[in-house]
N, C-alpha and C positions, 0 to 999 in steps of 0.2 A: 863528704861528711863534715860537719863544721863541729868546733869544740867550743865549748866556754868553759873557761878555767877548770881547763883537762877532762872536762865531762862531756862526754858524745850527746849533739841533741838528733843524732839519725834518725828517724822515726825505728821503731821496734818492731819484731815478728807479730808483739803482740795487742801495739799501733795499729796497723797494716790489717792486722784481723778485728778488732773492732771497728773501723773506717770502713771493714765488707758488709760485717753485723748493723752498722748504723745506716747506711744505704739501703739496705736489703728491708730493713724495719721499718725505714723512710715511707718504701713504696708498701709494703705491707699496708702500713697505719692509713694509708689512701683510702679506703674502701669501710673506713670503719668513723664514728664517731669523733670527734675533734675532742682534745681530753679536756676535761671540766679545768676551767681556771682557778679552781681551789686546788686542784691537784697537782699543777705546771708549779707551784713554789715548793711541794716537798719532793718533787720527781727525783731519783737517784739511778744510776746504773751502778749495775753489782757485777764483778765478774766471780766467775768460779771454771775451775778444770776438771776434765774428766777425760782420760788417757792422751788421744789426740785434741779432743774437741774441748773447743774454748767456747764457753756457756755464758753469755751480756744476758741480763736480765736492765727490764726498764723496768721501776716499780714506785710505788710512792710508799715513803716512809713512813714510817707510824715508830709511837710512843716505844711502844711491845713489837720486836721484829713479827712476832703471829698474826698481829694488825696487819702487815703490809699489802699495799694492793697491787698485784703482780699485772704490768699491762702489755706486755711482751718476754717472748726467748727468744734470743737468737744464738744459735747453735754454728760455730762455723768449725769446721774440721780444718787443722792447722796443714794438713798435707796438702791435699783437693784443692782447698779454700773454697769447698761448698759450704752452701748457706740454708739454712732452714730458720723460718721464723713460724713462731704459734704465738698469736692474738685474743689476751683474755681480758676481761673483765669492760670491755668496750662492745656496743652495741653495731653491729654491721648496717652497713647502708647509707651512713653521712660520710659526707668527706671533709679531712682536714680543714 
């Protein structure tokens, strides 16, 4: 584990599970449409929890969070370290 001025830069539990969610989405997003170039500048990832499971959303920002356009979940359960992704608002059949 290395420090910089006393602060641990180890990777985290919760590093480690979005680097699962990122991978897992990676290959998800293979199979579907290459995302619009207007969209790759306001692209964000959102995390949020739910008991175990650590919920990555990829989404592209909008003005009004209601706006936002949600382009995956990825779901990893922090015990398991399974992975589940759902793929929306891209059209299936192109690839990256």
């Amino acid at each position: 584990m290395e420090r910089v001025k006393g602060i641990s830069t180890a990777p985290t539990e919760l590093d480690e599970l979005q680097e699962l969610a990122r991978v897992a989405t990676r290959e998800a997003l293979e199979s579907y449409e290459r995302i619009p170039a207007e969209w790759e500048k306001k692209l964000t990832l959102g995390t949020s929890f739910e008991g175990d499971d650590r919920i990555f959303e990829l989404y592209i920002a909008a003005e009004r969070p209601s706006d936002a356009v949600v382009i995956s979940t990825a779901r990893v359960n922090r015990k398991s370290k399974s992975v589940s992704v759902a793929i929306t608002n891209l059209k299936k059949g192109a690839s990256l």
